[in-house]
N, C-alpha and C positions, 0 to 999 in steps of 0.2 A: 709588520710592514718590512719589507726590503729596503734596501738602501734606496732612501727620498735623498735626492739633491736639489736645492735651491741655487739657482743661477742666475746669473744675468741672460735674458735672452739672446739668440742670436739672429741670422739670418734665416736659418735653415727651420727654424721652430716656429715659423709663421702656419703652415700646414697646421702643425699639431695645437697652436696656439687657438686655429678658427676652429678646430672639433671641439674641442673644449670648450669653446664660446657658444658656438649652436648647440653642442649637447646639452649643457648647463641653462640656456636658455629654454629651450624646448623641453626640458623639464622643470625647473623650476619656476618660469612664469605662465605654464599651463593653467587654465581659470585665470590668471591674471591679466595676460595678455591675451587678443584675439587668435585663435587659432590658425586662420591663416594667415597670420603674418609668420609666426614661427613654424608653419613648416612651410614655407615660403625662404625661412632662411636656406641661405646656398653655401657651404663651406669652401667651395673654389673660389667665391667672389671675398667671403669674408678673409683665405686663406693670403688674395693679392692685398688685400687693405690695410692687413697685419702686418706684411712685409713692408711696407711701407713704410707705417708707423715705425717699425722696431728698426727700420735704416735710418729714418729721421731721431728715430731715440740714440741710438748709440752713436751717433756722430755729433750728438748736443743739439740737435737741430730742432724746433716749436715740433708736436706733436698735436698740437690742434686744442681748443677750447676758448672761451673768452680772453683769460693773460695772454696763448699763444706760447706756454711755458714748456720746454721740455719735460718727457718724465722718462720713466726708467721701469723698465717691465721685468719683474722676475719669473721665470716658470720652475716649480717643480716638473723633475724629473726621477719618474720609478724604473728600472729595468731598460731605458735607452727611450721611453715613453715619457709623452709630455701629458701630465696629470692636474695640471692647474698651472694658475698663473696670476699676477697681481701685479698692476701698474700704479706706481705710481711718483710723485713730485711737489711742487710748488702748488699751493693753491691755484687753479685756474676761475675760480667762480669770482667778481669785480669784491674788491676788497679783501678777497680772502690769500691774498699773494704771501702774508706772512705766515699763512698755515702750511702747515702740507696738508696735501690732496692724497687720499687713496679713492683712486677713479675706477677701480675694478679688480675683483677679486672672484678668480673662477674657480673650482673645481668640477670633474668629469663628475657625474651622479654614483659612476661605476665606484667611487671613491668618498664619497660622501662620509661622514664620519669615520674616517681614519686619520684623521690627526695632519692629513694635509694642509687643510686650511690654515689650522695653527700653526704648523712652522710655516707658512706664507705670511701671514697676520704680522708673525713674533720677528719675524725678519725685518717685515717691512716698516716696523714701527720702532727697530733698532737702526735702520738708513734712515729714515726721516730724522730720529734724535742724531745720526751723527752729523745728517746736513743741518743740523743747527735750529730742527724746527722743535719749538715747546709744544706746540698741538697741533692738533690734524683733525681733518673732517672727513666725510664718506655720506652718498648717496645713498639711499635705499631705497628700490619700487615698493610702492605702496602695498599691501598685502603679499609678499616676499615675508612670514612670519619667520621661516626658516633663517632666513639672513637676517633678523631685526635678533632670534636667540642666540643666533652663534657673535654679531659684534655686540652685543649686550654682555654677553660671558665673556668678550675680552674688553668690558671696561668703558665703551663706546657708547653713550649716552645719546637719545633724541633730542635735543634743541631748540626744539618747536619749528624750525623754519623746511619749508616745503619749496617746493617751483614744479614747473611743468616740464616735461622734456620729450621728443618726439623721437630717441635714438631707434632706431633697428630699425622704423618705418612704420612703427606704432603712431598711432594720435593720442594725445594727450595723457603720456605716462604722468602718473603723478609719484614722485619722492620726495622724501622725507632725508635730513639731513642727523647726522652725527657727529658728535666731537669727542675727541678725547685729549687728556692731556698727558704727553709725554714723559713731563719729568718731574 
């Protein structure tokens, strides 16, 4: 690998932020998700929503969920390329405000087992121990087995507890929760 940098997002990495989101979507929830929803996703519409979000992230401002809690998105970057990305903060799920939340963790497919993930992962679970949190949780689509091996290999346990979620304009996702603890 070339030089991977992990950063704090900026403005300008909303564009490169939505490819990564739909690309990683559109392949990894293929058979999972309905097919026309994912290629239904639009990257201009996801590209202004990110920008959004990552104006309201860096200026401390609620990012959206139940708490309403800010969070903080990092992206790898390979070559002046946005290669993945991972958000995350305070618990947003009702009770879970003492934990930290990792609410999303992408990488391009094009990158898929190069070691990106893990330094997004290993970063993001060195900010959460320094904001003070002992343990952290994480969603996972239901048969997503890919993503159940890769946070299993970092330590990220199932929990038994599930919910429904309707993100991207799917019905009735179902995930599965994980925890780990920090320290």
């Amino acid at each position: 690998m070339q030089s991977l940098e992990i950063r704090r997002a900026r403005l300008d990495d909303a564009r490169g932020v939505a490819v990564v989101h739909v690309r990683t979507w559109q392949s990894a929830y293929r058979g999972v998700i309905d097919d026309s929803v994912l290629d239904a996703l639009d990257i201009d519409d996801r590209a202004a929503r990110w920008s959004n979000w990552i104006h309201a992230s860096n200026a401390g401002e609620p990012t959206g969920g139940d708490a309403n809690a800010p969070h903080t998105m990092l992206v790898a970057e390979l070559d002046g390329q946005i290669v993945g990305w991972a958000a995350f903060g305070a618990g947003r799920d009702e009770g879970q405000s003492r934990s930290g939340e990792l609410a999303g963790l992408y990488v391009h497919p094009e990158h898929w087992s190069k070691r990106v993930g893990h330094a997004l992962i290993e970063r993001v679970e060195a900010e959460l121990q320094r904001e003070g949190f002992h343990d952290a949780y994480l969603w996972v689509l239901f048969g997503n087995e890919r993503a159940v091996r890769f946070y299993e290999g970092h330590h990220w346990v199932a929990d038994g507890n599930e919910k429904i979620d309707d993100a991207g304009g799917a019905h009735e996702l179902r995930e599965v929760r994980h925890r780990r603890t920090l320290r």
